[in-house]
N, C-alpha and C positions, 0 to 999 in steps of 0.2 A: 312482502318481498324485500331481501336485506338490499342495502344499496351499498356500493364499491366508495370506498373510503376515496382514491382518489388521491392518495397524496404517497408519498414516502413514509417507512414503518417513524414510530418515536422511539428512539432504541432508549431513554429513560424508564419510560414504563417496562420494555422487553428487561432492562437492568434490573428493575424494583422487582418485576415475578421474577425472576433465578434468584434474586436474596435471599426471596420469600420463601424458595421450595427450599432452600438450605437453611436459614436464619428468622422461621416466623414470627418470634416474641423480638427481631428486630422493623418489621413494619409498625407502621403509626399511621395517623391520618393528623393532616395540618389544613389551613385556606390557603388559598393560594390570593394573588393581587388584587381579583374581584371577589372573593370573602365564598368561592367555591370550595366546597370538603374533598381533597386529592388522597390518593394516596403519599407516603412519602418512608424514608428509612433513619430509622433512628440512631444517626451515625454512634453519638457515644455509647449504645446499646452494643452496636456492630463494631466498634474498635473492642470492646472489651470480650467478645466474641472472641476475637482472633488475637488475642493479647495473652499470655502466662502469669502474668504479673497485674496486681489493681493497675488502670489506667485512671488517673488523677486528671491529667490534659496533656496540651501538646508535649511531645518528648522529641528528640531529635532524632534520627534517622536518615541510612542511608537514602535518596534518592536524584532523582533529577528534576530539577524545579526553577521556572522564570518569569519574571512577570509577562502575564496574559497564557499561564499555561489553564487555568482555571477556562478560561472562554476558550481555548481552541478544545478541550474535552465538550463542552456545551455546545459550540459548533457542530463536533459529530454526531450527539447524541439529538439534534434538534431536527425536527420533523421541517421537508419544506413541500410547499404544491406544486410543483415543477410536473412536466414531461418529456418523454421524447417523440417529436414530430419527423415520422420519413422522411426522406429526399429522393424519391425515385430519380432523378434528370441526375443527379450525382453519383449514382451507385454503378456498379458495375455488377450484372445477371443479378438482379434484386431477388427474381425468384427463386433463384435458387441455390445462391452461395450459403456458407455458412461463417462468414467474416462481419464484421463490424469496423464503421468507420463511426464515432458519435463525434460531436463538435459542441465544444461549453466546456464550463468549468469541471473540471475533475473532481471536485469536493461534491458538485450537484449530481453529477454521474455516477460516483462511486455508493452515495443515497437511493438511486433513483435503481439501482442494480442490487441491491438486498437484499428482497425478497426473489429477484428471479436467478440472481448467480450465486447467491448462499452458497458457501463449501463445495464449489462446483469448477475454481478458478485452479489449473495441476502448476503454472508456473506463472509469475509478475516479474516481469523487468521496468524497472524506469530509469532515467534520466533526470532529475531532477534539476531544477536552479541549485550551484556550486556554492551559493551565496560570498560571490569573491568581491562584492562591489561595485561590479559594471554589469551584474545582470539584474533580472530583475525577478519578483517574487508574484504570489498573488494578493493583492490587497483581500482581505476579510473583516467583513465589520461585525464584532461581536456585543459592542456596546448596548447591548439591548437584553427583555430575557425573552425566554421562551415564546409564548406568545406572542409578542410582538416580533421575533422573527420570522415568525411561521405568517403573519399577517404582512409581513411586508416581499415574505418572498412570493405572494400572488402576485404581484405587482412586479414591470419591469424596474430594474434600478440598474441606473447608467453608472455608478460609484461602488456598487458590492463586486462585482467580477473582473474588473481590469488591471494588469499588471501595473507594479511599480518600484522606481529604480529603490535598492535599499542600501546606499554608501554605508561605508565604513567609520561616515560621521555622524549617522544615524547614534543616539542614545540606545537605543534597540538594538542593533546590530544583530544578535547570536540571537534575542529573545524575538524579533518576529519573524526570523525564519525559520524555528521553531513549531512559533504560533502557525505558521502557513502549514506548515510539513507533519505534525502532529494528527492533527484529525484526519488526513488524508491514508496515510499510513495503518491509524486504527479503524478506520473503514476498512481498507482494502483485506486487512487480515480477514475480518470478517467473511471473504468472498474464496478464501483459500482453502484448497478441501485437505482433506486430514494428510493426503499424500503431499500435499502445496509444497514448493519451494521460490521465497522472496527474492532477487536480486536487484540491488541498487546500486549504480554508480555515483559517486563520490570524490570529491577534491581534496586536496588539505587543510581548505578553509574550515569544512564542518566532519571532518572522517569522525572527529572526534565524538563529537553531539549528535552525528548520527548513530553511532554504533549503542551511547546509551539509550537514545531517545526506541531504538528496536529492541535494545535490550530488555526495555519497559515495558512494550508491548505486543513482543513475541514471548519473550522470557530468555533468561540469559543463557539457559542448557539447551536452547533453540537454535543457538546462534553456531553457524556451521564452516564458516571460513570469512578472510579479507583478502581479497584475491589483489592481486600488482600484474595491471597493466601496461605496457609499453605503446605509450601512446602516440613515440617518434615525432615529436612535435616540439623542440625545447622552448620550453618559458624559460626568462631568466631574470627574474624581479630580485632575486634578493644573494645574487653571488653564484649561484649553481644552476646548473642546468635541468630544469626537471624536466622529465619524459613519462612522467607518468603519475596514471590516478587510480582507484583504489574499485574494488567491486566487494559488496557486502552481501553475504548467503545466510537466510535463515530460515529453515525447514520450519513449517508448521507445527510437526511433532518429530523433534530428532531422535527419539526411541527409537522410529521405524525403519532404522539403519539405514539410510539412503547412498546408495551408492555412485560417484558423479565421475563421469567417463567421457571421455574426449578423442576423440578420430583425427589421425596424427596428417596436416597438409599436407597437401601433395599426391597423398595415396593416391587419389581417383586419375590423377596423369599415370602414375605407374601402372594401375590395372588397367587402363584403357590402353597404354601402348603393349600390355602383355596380351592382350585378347588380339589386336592386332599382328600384332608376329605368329600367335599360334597359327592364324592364317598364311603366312607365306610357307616358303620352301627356305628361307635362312638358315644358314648355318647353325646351330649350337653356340658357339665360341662370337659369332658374329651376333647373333640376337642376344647375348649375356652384355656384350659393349653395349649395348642401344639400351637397353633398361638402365645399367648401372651409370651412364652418363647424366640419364634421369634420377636415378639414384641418389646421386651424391650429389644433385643439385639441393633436392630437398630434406638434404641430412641425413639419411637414414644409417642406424649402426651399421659397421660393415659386416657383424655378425649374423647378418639376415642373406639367405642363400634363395639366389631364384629359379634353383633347378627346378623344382616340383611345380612352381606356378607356370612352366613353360609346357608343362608335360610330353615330353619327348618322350620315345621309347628307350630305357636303359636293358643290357640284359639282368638276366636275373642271378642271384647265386646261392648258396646254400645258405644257412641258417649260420650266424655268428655264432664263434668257440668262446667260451670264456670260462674263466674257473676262479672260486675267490677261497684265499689263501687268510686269515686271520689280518687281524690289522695291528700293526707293531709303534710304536712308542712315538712315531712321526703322524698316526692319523691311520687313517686307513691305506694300504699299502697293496689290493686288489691286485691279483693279473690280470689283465686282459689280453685276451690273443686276438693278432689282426683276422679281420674276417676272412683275409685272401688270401697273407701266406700263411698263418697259421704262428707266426711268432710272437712273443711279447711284447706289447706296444711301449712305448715311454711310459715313465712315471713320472707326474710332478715331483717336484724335492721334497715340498712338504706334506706330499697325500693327495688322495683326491678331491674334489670340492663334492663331489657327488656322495652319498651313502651307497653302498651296494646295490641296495633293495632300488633307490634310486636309477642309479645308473643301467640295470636289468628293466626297468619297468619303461623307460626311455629307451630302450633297447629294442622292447617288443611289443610297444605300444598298439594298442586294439582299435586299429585302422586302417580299414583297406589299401590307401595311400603308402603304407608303411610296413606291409606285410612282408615285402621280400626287399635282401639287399640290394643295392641297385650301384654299379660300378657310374663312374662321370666322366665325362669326357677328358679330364685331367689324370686318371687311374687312382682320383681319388673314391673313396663311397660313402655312399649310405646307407646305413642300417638305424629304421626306426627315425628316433630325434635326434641318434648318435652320428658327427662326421668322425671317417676314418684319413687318415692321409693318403696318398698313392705308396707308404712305405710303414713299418712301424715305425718310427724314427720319433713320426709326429705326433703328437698327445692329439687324445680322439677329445672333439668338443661338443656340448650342444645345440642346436639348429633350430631356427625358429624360422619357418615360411613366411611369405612376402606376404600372402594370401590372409594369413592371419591375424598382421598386425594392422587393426583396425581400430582397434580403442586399448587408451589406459586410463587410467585414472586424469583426472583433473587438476591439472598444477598449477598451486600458490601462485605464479609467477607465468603472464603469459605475452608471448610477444607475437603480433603478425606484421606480411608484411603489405597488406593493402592499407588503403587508404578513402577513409570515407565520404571526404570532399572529393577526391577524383570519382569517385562511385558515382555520386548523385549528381556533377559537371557533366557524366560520360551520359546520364538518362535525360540531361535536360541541353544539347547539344554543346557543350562545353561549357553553359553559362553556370556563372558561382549564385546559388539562390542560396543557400542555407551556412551555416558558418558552424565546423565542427561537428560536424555527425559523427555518428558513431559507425565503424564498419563493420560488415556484413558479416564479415567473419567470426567477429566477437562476439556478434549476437546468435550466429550459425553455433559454435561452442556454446553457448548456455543451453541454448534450444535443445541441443544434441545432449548436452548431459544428464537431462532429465529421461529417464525412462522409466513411464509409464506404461503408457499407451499410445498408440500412434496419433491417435485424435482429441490429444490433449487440448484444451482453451491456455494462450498466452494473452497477459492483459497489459497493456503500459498506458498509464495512464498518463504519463507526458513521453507524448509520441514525438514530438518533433515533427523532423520529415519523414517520418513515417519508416525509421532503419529496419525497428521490428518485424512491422507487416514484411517486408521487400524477405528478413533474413528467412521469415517462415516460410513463404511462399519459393525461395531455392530450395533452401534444405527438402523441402516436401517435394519438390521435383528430383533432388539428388537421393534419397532414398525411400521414395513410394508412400511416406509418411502423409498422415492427413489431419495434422497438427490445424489449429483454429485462429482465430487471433481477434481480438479485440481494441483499438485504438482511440486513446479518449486525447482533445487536443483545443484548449481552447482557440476559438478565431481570434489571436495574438494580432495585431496590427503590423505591417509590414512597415520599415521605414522607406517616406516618398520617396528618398534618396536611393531607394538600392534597387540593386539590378531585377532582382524577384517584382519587385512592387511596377518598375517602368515595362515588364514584361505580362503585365496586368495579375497577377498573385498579390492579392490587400492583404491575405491573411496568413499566416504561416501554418493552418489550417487545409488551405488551397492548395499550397505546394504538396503537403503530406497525401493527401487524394491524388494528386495528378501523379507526384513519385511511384504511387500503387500500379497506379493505372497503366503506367511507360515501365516499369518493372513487372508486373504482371505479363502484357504480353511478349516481351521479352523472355522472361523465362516460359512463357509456353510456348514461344515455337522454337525455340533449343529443345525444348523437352519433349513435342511431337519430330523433331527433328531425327532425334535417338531411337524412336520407335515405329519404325517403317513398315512392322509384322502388324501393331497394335493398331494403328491405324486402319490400316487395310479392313482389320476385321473387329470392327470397335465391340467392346466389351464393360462391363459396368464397373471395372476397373479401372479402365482409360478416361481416368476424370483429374483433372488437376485444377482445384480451385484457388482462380487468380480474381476471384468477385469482390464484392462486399457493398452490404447495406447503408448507406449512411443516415445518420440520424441527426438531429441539431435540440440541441436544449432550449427547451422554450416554458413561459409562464403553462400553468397550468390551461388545461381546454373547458373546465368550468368558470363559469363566473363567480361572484365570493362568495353570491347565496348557499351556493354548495354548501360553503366549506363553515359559513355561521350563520342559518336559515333562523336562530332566535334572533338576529338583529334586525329583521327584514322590519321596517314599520307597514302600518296598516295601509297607507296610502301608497306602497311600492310591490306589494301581493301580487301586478301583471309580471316583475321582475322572477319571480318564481316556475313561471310556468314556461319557461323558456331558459333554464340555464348554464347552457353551452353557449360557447362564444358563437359568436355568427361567422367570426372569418375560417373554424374549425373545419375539416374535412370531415367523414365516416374514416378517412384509415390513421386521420389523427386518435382520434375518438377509439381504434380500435386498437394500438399500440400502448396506449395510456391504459387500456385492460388487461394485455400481456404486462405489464409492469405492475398492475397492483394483484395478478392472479399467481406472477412468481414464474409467469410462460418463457419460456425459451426464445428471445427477439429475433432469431433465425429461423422459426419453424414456418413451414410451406403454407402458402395461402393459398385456397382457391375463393373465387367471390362468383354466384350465381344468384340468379333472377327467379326467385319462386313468389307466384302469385304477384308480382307485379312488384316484389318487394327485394332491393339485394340484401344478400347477407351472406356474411363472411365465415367458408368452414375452415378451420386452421388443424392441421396436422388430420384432417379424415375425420375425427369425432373429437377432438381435444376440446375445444369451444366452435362454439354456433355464435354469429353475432350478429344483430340485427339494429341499424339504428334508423330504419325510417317510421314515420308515424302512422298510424293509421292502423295497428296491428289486429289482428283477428285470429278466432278460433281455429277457423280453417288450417289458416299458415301458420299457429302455432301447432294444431297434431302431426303435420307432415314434418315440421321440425325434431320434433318427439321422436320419430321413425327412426330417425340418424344415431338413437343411442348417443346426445352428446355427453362428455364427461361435466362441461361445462354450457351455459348461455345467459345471454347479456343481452338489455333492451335498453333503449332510452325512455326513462323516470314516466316520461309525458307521452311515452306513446299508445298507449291503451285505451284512451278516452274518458275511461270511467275506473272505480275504484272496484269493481263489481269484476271487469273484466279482466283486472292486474288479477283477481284472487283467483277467476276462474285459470287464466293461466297458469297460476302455483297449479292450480288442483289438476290441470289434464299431464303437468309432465309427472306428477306424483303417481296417477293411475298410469299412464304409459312408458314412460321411461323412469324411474321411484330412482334410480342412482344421481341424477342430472341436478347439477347446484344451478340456480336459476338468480341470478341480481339484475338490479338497473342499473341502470349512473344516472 
């Protein structure tokens, strides 16, 4: 019976087979430190591979390079034994949300998430440290190699994961925020599915080094905008006023023409007071005041007309005259005759802006809405997308409904006007806990411009206070969407000094949970509030998830025997028969198999009692898990029965070697599809 590796993939070796399947007369075999035969690639084979010219040695070339870039690639590529251990008392409907709150390092998370969120992530937003001097970075210790990091990350270490400040007097400066941001980055690509699209926010400190540092590891025809935000906030360190920081877009694969579209503020005030009037008895001319005060509060062209979203009754009238006459040396020079009296309407000086064919197809456009002309309460009309005036005098124009302007495109250049420190003051009763959030809005527009699917996964691996979860969880209440979210955050230490830490939050971890938590139910009873029908008569649609799992990064749940059973000496063989930690749960034990089997860390548990034994079925038949000892034939055939896709036992629970084989052999006769391991 195979046993579960138990660790994070080595993405070296995963590197060395794709060389291989392209470049095989570039593999070699070398020893490695203990004089072991590895595989490896025979770089100056593989330079001349991809070379037009003899390659001699080094030659110069464009790229991007610093001291300690070498170790932050071996960082990502390096195997660690980490897991993630639940937190039921933390989580909100553990059973049954499909969110994520993980706590640890980002670098160990973003590892620990490769085999089960592979090409599976549709949008990442982060936040990163700005690297300006007064914040701070993640320390990473790469001084070591391979092995020996993979041996030390079994072990806690109070010195690998803790931030630290990186002045500007630092020797390093540029080069180890760099080194931190590098490996984290080329993980995360890793987790973005072909439709993915990156966004990062960015300062002026590093726009620069970031943009190549993505350039390198997305690819440069990847890279899809740098957006300017108005961040209404002036700094003023060096003579001007800055208001603003930068957001960086880079589609996975930008062939796949991605289209990015943004829903213009405000709208949802104008529709909800137009749904509202369509209920009274108001006037025409009096309910047009009451939108358009709304109107013009939040900008809208005044070329947008709100007769047709009021739906009144207009009469009807016959069918628009019109006749088109050659077009003469000014453009096109078209009659039109007014729909009502039957004369020539104006003509621009210079032509029309319309083409014929144009302004006929506007004219009688194929929509029930637009089928008959409709006179207005001013004796002006409408025919089609075409307005006419109450007279010909006035040139007829085109008409764009209130009703329709809902999205455009996504511009370079974006300004709102909330504010995301009052945001997270207003959920925690005016106290100031976090400095500089990001608002909701801003992350509501990224969210919104992705369209995929509605149950997209969002990941940010430096969550903060948690702005992303809060913007998904609106957005998802303001349009039915069932978007996912992911939050990865290390437990940042609060300082004693500040208001978050005296209101008992250590960790800037804490705050980001409890933010969820005070914004979550918030936006659900707004959101049951609107729906008074839905309620009444609940349906499988009436579901809005404000949940989520949390998880905490912790040393692996094996002890080291696992992970290097040749080093055991003879006199320490009891250590073998026992090696899972002691202080381990079964659902530590069981979440540490959805991460090395690639399972989905949201999918539904049920846990029951057969023969005396629990065991955990996850998703109906996905995996069967069993880790108590003592197992038997018996409760393994009724396991069988369930058709698992998967199942899992503890090493040492069988008794005998006799009885592991007979287990192989009954799921083989009774269920022959079911992959069967231990830990």
């Amino acid at each position: 019976m195979d046993k579960l590796k138990m660790q994070s993939p080595n993405l070296v070796d995963a590197n060395i087979v794709k060389i291989a399947e392209i470049f095989p007369n570039c593999i070699t075999e070398d020893r490695d430190e203990s004089g072991k035969i590895r595989r490896a690639v025979d770089f100056d084979q593989l330079r001349q591979e991809l070379s037009a010219s003899l390659v001699e040695g080094p030659q110069e070339r464009y790229t991007l390079s610093w001291p300690g870039k070498n170790e932050a690639i071996l960082a990502a590529n390096a195997p660690i034994a980490k897991t993630l251990r639940p937190c039921e008392e933390e989580s909100v409907d553990f059973e049954n949300t499909k969110n994520l709150f993980i706590e640890g390092d980002n670098l160990d998370v973003l590892k620990l998430l490769q085999e089960t969120y592979l090409n599976t992530i549709d949008m990442m937003y982060i936040d990163q440290p700005y690297n300006t001097g007064n914040d701070f970075i993640y320390k990473d210790d790469f001084a070591e190699d391979t092995d020996s990091f993979l041996k030390r990350s079994n072990q806690k270490d109070e010195e690998g994961n803790r931030l630290v400040a990186n002045t500007e007097a630092n020797g390093r400066f540029h080069s180890d925020w760099l080194t931190m941001i590098y490996p984290r980055i080329k993980l995360a690509r890793n987790l973005l599915s072909d439709n993915g699209i990156f966004f990062t926010s960015i300062g002026n400190a590093e726009v620069t080094n970031m943009r190549r540092l993505c350039d390198e590891i997305f690819g440069e025809k990847n890279f899809i905008e740098c957006v300017t935000w108005n961040k209404r906030i002036p700094k003023n360190d060096k003579g001007v006023g800055n208001i603003h920081e930068f957001i960086l877009i880079y589609a996975k694969d930008a062939s796949l023409k991605h289209e990015f579209l943004m829903r213009k503020e405000g709208l949802e005030d104008i529709e909800e007071l137009v749904e509202k009037l369509k209920k009274t008895k108001m006037p025409l001319v009096d309910a047009e005041n009451e939108i358009k005060k709304l109107y013009k509060k939040h900008g809208y062209d005044r070329g947008i007309t709100l007769y047709n979203s009021l739906n009144y009754d207009y009469r009807l009238w016959g069918k628009i005259n019109m006749s088109w006459p050659n077009a003469n040396t000014f453009g096109p020079r078209y009659e039109v005759k007014h729909p009502i009296t039957g004369n020539p309407v104006a003509i621009p000086d210079r032509g029309w802006r319309w083409k014929q064919d144009t302004f006929w197809d506007a004219a009688i456009i194929k929509d029930e809405r637009y089928q008959s002309v409709k006179k207005l309460h001013d004796g002006s009309v409408m025919c089609g997308r075409v307005w006419f005036g109450p007279n010909e005098n006035l040139q007829p124009s085109s008409v764009t409904y209130l009703d329709e302007v809902h999205t455009f495109l996504l511009r370079s250049i974006l300004s709102f006007k909330s504010d995301g420190g009052i945001e997270v003051e207003n959920l925690f009763d005016g106290k100031n806990y976090f400095s500089y959030p990001k608002p909701t809005t801003l992350i509501k527009t990224l969210l919104g411009a992705i369209h995929l699917n509605d149950g997209y996964i969002v990941l940010d691996f430096f969550s903060g206070s948690a702005t992303t979860a809060h913007a998904t969880m609106q957005l998802n209440a303001e349009d039915g969407g069932t978007r996912k979210f992911i939050m990865v955050q290390l437990p940042e230490p609060c300082d004693e000094n500040s208001e978050a830490f005296k209101a008992g939050y250590k960790t800037i971890a804490e705050i980001g949970k409890e933010r969820i938590r005070r914004a979550g139910k918030k936006i659900k009873e707004e959101w049951e509030a609107k729906q008074p029908t839905l309620l009444d008569a609940p349906s499988a649609d009436n579901t809005l998830d404000i949940g989520f799992r949390v998880f905490k990064v912790d040393t692996s749940n094996m002890k080291d025997v696992y992970y290097a059973p040749d080093d055991l000496k003879q006199n320490n063989l009891e250590l073998f028969k026992d090696h899972i930690k002691p202080d381990r749960r079964p659902e530590d034990l069981l979440f540490q198999v959805f991460l090395d089997w690639g399972l989905d860390l949201t999918k539904p548990i049920a846990k029951e009692t057969i023969d005396g034994k629990t065991v955990f079925i996850v998703d109906t038949n996905d995996l069967l898990a069993c880790f108590d000892s003592g197992i038997t034939e018996e409760l393994v055939k009724k396991l069988a029965k369930y058709k698992p896709l998967r199942v899992v036992f503890r090493d040492d629970a069988f008794g005998s070697d006799s009885v592991k084989i007979n287990v192989e052999q009954i799921f083989k006769l009774l269920s022959p599809a079911t992959e069967v391991k231990s830990i």
